[in-house]
CHARMM internal coordinates of N, CA and C (Angstrom, degrees):
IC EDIT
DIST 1 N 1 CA 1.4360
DIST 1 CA 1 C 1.5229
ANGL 1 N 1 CA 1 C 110.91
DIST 1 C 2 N 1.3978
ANGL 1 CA 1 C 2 N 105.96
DIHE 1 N 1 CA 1 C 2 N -43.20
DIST 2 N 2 CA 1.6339
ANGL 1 C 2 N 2 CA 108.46
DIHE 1 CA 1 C 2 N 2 CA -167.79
DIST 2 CA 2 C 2.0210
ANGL 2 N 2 CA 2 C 95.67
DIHE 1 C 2 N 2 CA 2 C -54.88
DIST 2 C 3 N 1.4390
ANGL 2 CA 2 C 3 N 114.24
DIHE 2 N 2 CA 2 C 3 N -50.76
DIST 3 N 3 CA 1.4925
ANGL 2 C 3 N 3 CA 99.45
DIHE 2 CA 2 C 3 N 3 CA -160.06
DIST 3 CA 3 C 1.6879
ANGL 3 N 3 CA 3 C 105.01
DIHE 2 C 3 N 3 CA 3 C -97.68
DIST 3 C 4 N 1.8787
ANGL 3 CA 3 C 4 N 110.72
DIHE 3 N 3 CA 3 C 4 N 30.04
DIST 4 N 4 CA 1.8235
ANGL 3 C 4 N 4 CA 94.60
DIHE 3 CA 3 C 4 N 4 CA 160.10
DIST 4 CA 4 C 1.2643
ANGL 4 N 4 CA 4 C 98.36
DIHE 3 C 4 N 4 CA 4 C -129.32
DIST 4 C 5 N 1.6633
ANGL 4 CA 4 C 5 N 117.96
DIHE 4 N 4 CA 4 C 5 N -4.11
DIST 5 N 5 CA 1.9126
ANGL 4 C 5 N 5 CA 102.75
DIHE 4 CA 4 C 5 N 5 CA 175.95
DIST 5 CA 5 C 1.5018
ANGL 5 N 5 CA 5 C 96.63
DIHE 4 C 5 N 5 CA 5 C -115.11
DIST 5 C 6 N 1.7846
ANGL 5 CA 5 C 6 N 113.76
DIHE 5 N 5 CA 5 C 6 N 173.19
DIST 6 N 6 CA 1.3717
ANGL 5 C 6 N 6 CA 108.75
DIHE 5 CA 5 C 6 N 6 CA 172.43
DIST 6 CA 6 C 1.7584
ANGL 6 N 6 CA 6 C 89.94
DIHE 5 C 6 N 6 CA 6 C -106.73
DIST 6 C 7 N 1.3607
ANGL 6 CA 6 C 7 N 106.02
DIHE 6 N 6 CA 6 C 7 N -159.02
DIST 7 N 7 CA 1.3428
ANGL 6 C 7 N 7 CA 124.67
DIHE 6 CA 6 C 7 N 7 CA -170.76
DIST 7 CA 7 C 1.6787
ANGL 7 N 7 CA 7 C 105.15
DIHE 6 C 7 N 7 CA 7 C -54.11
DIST 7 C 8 N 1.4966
ANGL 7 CA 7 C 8 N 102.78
DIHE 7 N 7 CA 7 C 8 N -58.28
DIST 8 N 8 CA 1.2227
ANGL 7 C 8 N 8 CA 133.46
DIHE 7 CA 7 C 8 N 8 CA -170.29
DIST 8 CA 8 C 1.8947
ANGL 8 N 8 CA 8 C 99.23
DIHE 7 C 8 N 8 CA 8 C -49.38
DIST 8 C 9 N 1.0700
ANGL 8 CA 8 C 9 N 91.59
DIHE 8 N 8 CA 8 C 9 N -65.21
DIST 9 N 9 CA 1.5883
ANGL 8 C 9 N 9 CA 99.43
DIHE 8 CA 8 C 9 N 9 CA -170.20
DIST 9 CA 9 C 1.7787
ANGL 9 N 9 CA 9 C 109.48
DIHE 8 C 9 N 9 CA 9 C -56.69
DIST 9 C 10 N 1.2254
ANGL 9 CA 9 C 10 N 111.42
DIHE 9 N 9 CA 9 C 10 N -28.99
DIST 10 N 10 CA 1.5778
ANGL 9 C 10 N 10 CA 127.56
DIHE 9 CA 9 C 10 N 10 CA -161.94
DIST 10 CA 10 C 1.7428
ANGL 10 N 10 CA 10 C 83.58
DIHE 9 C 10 N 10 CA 10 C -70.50
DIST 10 C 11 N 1.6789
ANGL 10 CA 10 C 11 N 113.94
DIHE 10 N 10 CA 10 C 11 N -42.29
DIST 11 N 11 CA 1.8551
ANGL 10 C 11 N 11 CA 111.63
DIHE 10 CA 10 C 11 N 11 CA -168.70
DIST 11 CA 11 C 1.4099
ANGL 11 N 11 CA 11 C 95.57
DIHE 10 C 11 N 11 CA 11 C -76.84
DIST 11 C 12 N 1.2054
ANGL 11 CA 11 C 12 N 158.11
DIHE 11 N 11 CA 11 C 12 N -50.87
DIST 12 N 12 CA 1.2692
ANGL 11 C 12 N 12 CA 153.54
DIHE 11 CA 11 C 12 N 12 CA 162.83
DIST 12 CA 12 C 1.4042
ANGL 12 N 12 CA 12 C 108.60
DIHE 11 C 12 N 12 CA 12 C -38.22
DIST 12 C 13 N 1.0726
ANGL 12 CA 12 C 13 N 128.97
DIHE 12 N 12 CA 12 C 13 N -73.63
DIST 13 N 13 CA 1.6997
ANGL 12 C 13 N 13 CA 98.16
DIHE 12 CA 12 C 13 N 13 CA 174.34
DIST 13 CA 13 C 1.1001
ANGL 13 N 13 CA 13 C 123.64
DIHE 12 C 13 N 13 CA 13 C -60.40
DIST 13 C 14 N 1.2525
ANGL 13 CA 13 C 14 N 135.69
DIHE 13 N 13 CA 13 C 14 N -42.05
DIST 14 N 14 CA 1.8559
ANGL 13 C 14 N 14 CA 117.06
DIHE 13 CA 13 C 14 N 14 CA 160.21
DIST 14 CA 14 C 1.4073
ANGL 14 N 14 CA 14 C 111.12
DIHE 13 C 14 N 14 CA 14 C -34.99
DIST 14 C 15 N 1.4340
ANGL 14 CA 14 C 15 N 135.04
DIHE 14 N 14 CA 14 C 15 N -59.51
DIST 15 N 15 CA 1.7610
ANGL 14 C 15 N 15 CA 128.96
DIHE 14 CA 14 C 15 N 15 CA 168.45
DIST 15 CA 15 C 1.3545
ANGL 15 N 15 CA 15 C 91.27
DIHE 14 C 15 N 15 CA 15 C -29.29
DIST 15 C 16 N 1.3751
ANGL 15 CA 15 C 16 N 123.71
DIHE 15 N 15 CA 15 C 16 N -77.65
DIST 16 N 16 CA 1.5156
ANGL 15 C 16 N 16 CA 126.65
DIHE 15 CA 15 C 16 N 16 CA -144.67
DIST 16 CA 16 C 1.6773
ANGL 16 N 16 CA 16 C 102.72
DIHE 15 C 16 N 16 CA 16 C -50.36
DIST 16 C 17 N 1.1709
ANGL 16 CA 16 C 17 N 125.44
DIHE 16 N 16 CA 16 C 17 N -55.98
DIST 17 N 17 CA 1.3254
ANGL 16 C 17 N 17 CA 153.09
DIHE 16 CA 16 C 17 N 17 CA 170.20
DIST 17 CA 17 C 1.8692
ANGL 17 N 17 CA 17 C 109.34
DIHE 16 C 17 N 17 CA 17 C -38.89
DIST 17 C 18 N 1.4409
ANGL 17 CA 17 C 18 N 103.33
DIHE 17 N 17 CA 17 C 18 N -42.21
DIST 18 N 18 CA 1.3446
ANGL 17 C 18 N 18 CA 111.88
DIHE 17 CA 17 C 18 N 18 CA -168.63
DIST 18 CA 18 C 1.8378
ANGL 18 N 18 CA 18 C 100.96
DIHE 17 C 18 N 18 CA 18 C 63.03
DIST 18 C 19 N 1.5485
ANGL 18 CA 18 C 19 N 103.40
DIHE 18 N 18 CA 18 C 19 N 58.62
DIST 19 N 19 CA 1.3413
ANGL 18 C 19 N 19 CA 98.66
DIHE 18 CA 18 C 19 N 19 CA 162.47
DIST 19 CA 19 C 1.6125
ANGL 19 N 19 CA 19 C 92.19
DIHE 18 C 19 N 19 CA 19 C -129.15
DIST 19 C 20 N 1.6633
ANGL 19 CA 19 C 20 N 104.04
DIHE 19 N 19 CA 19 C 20 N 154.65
DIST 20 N 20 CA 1.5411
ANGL 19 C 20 N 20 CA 112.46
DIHE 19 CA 19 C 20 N 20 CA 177.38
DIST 20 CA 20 C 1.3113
ANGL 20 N 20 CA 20 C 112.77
DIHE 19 C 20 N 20 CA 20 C -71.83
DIST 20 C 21 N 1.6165
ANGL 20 CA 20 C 21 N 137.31
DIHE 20 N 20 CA 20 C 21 N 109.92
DIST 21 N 21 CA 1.2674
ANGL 20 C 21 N 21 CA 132.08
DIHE 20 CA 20 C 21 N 21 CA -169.62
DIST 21 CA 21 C 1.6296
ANGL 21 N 21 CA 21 C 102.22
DIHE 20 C 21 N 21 CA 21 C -61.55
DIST 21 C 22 N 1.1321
ANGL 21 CA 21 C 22 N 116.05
DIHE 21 N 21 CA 21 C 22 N -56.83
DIST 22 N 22 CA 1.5705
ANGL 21 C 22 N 22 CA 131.33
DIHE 21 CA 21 C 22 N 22 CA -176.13
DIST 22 CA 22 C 1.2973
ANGL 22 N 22 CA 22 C 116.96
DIHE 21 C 22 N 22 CA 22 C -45.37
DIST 22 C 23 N 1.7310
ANGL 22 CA 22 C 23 N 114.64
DIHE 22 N 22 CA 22 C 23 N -26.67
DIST 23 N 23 CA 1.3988
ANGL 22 C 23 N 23 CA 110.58
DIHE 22 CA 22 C 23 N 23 CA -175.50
DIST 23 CA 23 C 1.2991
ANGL 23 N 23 CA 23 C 94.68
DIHE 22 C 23 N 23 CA 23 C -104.45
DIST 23 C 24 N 0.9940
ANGL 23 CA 23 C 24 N 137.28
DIHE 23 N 23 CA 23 C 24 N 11.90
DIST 24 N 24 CA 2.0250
ANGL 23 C 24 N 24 CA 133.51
DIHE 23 CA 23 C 24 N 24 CA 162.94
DIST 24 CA 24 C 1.6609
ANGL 24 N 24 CA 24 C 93.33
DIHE 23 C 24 N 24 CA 24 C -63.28
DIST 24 C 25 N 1.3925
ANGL 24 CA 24 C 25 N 99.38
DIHE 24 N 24 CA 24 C 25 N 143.72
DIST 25 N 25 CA 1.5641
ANGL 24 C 25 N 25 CA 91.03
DIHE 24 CA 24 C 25 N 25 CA 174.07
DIST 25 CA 25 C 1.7705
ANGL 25 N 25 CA 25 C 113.79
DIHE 24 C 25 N 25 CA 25 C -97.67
DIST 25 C 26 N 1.0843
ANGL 25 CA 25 C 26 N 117.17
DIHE 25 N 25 CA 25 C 26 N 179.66
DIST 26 N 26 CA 1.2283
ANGL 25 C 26 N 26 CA 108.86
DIHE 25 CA 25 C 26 N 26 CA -175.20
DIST 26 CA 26 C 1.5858
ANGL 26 N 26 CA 26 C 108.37
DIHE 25 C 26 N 26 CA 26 C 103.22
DIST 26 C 27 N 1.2247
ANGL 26 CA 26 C 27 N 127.75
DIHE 26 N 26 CA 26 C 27 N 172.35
DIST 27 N 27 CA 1.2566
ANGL 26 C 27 N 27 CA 152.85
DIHE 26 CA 26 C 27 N 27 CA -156.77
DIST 27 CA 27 C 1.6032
ANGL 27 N 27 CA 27 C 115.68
DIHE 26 C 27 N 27 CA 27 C -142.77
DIST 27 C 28 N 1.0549
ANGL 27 CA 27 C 28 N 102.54
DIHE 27 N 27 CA 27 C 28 N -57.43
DIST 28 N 28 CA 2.0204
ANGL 27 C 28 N 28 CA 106.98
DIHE 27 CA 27 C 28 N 28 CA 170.89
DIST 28 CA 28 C 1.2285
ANGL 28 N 28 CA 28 C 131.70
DIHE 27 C 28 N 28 CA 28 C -72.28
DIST 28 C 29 N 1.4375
ANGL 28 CA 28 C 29 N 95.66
DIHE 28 N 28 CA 28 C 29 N 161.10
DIST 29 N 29 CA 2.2722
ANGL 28 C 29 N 29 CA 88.53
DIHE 28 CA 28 C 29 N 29 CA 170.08
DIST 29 CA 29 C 1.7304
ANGL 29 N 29 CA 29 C 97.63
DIHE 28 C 29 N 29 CA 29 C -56.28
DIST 29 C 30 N 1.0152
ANGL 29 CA 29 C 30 N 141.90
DIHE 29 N 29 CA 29 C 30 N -57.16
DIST 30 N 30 CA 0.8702
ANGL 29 C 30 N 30 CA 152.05
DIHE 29 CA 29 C 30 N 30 CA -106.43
DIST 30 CA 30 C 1.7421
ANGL 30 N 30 CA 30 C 101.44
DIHE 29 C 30 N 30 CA 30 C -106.17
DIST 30 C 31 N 1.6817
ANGL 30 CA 30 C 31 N 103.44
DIHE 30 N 30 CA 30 C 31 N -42.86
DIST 31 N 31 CA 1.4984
ANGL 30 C 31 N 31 CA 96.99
DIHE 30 CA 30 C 31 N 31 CA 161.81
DIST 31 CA 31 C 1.8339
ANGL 31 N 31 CA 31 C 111.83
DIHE 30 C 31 N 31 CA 31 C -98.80
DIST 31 C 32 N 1.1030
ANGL 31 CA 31 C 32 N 114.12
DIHE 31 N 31 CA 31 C 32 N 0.68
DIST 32 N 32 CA 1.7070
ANGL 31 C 32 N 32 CA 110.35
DIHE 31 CA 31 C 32 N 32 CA 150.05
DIST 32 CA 32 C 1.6606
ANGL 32 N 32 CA 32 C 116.93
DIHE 31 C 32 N 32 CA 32 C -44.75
DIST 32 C 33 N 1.6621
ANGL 32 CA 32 C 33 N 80.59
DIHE 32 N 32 CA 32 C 33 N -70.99
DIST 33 N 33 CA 1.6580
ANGL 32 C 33 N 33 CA 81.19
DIHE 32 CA 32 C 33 N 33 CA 174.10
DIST 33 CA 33 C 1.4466
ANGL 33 N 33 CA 33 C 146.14
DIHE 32 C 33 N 33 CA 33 C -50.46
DIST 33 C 34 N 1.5786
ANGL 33 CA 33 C 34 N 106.37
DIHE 33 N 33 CA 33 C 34 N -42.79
DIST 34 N 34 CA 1.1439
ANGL 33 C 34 N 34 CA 115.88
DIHE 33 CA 33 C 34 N 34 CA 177.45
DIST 34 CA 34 C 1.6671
ANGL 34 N 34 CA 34 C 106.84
DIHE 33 C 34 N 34 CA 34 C -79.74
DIST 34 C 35 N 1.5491
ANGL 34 CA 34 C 35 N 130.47
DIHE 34 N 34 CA 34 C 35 N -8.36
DIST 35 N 35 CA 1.1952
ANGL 34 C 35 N 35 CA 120.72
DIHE 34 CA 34 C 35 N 35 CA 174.74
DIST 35 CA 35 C 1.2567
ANGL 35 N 35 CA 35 C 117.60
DIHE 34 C 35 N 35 CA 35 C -86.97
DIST 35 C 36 N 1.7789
ANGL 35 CA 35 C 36 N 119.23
DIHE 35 N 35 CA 35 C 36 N -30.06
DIST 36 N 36 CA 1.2024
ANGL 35 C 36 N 36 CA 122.82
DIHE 35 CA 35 C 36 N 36 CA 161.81
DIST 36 CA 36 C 1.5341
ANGL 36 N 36 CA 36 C 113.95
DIHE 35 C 36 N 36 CA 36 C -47.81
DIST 36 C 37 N 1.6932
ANGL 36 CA 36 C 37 N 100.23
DIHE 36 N 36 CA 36 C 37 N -77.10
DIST 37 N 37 CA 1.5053
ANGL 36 C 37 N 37 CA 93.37
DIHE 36 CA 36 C 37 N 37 CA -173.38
DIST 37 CA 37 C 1.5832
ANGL 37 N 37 CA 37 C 131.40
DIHE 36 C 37 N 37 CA 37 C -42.20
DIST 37 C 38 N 1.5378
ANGL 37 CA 37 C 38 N 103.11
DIHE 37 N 37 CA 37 C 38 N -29.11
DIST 38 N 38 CA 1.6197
ANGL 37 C 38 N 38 CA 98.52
DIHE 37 CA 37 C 38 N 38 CA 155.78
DIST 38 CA 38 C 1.0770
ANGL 38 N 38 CA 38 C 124.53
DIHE 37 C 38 N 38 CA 38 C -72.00
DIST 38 C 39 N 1.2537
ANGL 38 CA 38 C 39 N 141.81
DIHE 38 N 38 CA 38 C 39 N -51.29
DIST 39 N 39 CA 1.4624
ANGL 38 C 39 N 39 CA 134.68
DIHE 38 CA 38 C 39 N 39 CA 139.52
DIST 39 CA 39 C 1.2255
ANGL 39 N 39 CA 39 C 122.89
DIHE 38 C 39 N 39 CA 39 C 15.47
DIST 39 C 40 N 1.3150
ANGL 39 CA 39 C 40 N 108.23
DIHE 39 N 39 CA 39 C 40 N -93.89
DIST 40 N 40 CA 1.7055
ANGL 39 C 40 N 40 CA 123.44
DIHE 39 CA 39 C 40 N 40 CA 156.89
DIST 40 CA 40 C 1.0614
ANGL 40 N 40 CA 40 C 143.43
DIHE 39 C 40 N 40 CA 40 C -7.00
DIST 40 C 41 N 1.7929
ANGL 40 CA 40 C 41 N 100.05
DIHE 40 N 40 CA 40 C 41 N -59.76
DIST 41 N 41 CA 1.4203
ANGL 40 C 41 N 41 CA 128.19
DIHE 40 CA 40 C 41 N 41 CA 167.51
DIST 41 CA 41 C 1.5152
ANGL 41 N 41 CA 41 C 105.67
DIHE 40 C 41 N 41 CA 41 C -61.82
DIST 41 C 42 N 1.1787
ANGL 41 CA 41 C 42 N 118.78
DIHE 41 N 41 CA 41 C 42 N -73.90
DIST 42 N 42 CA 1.4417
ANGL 41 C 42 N 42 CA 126.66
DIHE 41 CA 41 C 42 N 42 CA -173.12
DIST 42 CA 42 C 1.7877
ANGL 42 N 42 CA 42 C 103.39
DIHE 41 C 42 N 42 CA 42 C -27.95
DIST 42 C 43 N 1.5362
ANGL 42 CA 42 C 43 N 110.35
DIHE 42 N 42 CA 42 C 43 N -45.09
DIST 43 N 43 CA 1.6440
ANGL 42 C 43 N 43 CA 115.39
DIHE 42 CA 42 C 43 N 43 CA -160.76
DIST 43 CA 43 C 1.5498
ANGL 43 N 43 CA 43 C 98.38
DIHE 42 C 43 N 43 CA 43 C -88.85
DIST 43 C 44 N 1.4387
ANGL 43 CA 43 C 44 N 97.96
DIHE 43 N 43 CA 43 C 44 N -17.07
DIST 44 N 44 CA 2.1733
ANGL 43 C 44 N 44 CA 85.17
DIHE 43 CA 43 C 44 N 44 CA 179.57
DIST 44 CA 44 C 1.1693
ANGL 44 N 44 CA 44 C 94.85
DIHE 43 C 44 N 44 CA 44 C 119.10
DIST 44 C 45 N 1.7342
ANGL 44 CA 44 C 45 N 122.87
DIHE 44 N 44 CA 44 C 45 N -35.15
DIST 45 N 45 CA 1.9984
ANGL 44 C 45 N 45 CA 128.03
DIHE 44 CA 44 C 45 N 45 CA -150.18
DIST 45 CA 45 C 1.2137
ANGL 45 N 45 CA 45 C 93.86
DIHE 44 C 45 N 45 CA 45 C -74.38
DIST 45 C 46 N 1.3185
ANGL 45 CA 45 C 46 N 157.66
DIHE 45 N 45 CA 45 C 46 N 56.70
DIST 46 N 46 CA 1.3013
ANGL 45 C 46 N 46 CA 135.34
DIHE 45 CA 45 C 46 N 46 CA -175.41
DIST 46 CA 46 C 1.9502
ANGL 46 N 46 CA 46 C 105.88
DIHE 45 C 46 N 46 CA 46 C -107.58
DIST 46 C 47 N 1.5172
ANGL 46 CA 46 C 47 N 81.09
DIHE 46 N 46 CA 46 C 47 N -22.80
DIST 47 N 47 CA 2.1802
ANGL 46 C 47 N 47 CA 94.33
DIHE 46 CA 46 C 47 N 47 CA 162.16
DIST 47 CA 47 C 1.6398
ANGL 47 N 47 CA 47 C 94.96
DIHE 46 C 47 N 47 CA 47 C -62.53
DIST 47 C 48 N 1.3211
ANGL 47 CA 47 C 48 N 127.63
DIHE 47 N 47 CA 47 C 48 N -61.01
DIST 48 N 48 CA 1.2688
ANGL 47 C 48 N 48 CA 120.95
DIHE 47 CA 47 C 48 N 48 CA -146.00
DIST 48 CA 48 C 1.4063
ANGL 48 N 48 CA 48 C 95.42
DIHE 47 C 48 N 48 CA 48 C -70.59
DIST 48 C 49 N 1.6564
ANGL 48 CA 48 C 49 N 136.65
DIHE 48 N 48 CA 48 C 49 N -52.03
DIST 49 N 49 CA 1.2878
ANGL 48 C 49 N 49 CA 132.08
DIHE 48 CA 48 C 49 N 49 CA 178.53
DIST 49 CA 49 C 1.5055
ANGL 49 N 49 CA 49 C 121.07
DIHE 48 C 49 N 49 CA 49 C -63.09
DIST 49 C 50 N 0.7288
ANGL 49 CA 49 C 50 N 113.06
DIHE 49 N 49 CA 49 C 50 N -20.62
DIST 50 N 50 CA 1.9688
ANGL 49 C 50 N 50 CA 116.55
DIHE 49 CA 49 C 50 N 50 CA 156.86
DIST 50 CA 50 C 1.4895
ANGL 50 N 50 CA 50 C 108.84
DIHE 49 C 50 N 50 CA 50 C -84.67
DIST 50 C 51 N 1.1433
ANGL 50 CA 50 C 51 N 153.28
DIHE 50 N 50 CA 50 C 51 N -12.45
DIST 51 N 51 CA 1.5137
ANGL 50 C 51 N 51 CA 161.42
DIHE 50 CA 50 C 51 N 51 CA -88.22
DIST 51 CA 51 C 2.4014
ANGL 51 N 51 CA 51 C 68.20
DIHE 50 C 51 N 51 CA 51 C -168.09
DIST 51 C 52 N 1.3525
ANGL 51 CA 51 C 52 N 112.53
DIHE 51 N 51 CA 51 C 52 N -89.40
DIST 52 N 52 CA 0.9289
ANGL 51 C 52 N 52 CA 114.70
DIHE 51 CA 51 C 52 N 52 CA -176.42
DIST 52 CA 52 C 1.5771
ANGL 52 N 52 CA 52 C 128.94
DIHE 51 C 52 N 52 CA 52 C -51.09
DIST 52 C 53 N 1.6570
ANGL 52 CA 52 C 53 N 102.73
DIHE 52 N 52 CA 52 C 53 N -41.37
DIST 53 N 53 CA 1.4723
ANGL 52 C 53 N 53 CA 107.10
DIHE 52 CA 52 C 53 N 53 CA 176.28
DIST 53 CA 53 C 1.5731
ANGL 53 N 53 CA 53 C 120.27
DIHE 52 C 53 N 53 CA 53 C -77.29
DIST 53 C 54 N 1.6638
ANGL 53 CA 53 C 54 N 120.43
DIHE 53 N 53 CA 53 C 54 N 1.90
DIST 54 N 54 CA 1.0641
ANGL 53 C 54 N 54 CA 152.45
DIHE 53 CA 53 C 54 N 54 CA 161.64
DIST 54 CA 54 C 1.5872
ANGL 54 N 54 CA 54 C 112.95
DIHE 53 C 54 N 54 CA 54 C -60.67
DIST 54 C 55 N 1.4447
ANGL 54 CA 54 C 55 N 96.87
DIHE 54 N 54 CA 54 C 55 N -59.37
DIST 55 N 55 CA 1.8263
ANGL 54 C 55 N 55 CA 104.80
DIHE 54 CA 54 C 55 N 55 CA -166.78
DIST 55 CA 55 C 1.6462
ANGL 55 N 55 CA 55 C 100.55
DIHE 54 C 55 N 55 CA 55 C -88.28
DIST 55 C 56 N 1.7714
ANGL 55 CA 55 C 56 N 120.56
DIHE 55 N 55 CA 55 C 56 N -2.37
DIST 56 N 56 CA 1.3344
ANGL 55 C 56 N 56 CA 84.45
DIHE 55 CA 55 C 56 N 56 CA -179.48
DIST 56 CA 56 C 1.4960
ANGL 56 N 56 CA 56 C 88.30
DIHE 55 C 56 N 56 CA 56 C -128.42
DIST 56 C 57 N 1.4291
ANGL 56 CA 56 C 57 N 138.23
DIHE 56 N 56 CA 56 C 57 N 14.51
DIST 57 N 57 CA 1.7289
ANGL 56 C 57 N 57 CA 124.26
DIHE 56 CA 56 C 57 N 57 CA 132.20
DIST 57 CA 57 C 1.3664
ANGL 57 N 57 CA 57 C 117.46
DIHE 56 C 57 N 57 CA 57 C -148.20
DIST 57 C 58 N 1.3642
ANGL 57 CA 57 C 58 N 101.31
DIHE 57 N 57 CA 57 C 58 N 84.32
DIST 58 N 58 CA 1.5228
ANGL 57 C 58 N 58 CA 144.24
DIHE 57 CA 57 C 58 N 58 CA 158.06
DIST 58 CA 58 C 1.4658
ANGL 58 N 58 CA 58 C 93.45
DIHE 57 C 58 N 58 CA 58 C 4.65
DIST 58 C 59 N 1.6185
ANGL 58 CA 58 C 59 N 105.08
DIHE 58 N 58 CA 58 C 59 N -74.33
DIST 59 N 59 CA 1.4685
ANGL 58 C 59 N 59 CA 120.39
DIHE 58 CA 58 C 59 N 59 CA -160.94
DIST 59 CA 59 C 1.5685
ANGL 59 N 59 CA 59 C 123.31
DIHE 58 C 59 N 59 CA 59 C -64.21
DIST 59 C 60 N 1.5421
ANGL 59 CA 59 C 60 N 120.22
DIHE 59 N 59 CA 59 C 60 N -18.11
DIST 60 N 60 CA 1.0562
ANGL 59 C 60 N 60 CA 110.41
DIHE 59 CA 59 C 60 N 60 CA 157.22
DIST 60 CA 60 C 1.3736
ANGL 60 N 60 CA 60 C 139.68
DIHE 59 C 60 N 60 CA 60 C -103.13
DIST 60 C 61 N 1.5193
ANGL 60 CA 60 C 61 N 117.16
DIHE 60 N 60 CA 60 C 61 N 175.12
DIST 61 N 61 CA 1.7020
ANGL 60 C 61 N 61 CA 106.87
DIHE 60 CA 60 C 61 N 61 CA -172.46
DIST 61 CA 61 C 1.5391
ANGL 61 N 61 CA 61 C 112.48
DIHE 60 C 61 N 61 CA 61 C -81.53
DIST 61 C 62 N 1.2388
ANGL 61 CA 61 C 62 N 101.58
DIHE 61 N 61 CA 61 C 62 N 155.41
DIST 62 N 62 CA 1.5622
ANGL 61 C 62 N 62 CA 104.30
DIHE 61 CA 61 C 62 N 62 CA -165.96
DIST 62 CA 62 C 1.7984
ANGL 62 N 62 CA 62 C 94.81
DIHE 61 C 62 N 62 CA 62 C -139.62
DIST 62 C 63 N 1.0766
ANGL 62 CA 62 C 63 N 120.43
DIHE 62 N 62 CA 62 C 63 N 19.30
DIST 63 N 63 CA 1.3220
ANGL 62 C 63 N 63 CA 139.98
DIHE 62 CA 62 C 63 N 63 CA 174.34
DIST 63 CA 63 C 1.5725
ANGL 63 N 63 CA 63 C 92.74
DIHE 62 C 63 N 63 CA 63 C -48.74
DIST 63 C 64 N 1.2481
ANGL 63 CA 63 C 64 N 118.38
DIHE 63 N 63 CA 63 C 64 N 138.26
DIST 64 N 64 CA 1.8571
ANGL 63 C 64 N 64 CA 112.26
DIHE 63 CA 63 C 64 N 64 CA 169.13
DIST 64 CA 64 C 1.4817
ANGL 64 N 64 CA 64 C 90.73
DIHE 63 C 64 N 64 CA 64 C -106.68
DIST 64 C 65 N 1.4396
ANGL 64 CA 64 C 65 N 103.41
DIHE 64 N 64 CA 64 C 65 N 139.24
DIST 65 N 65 CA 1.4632
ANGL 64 C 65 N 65 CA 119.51
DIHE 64 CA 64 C 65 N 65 CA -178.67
DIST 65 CA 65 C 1.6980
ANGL 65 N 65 CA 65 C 97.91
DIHE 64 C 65 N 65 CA 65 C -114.25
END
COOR INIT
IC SEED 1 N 1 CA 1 C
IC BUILD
């Protein structure tokens, strides 16, 4: 996630998600991301956040390792 969305885009899918971007902890793209995707996990949504990071760059893998 960190190297196909920017900051900006990372707070738009939290909207999409209906997660509070502001209450992710962290400061960076980088712990955005990784706080969402834990986030996610914790709630089950981790289809819906690949589901989204899917429809907006097609071309890369979104495989969870």
């Amino acid at each position: 996630m960190v190297d196909a969305f920017s900051l900006d885009e990372i707070r738009q899918i939290c909207f999409d998600l209906k997660v509070n971007f502001d209450e992710l902890p962290g400061d960076t793209l980088t712990d955005k991301c990784r706080e969402l995707y834990l986030y996610t996990e914790r709630r089950g949504d981790v289809h819906r956040l690949i589901e989204i990071c899917q429809r907006e760059r097609p071309s890369a893998n979104w495989t969870p390792t």
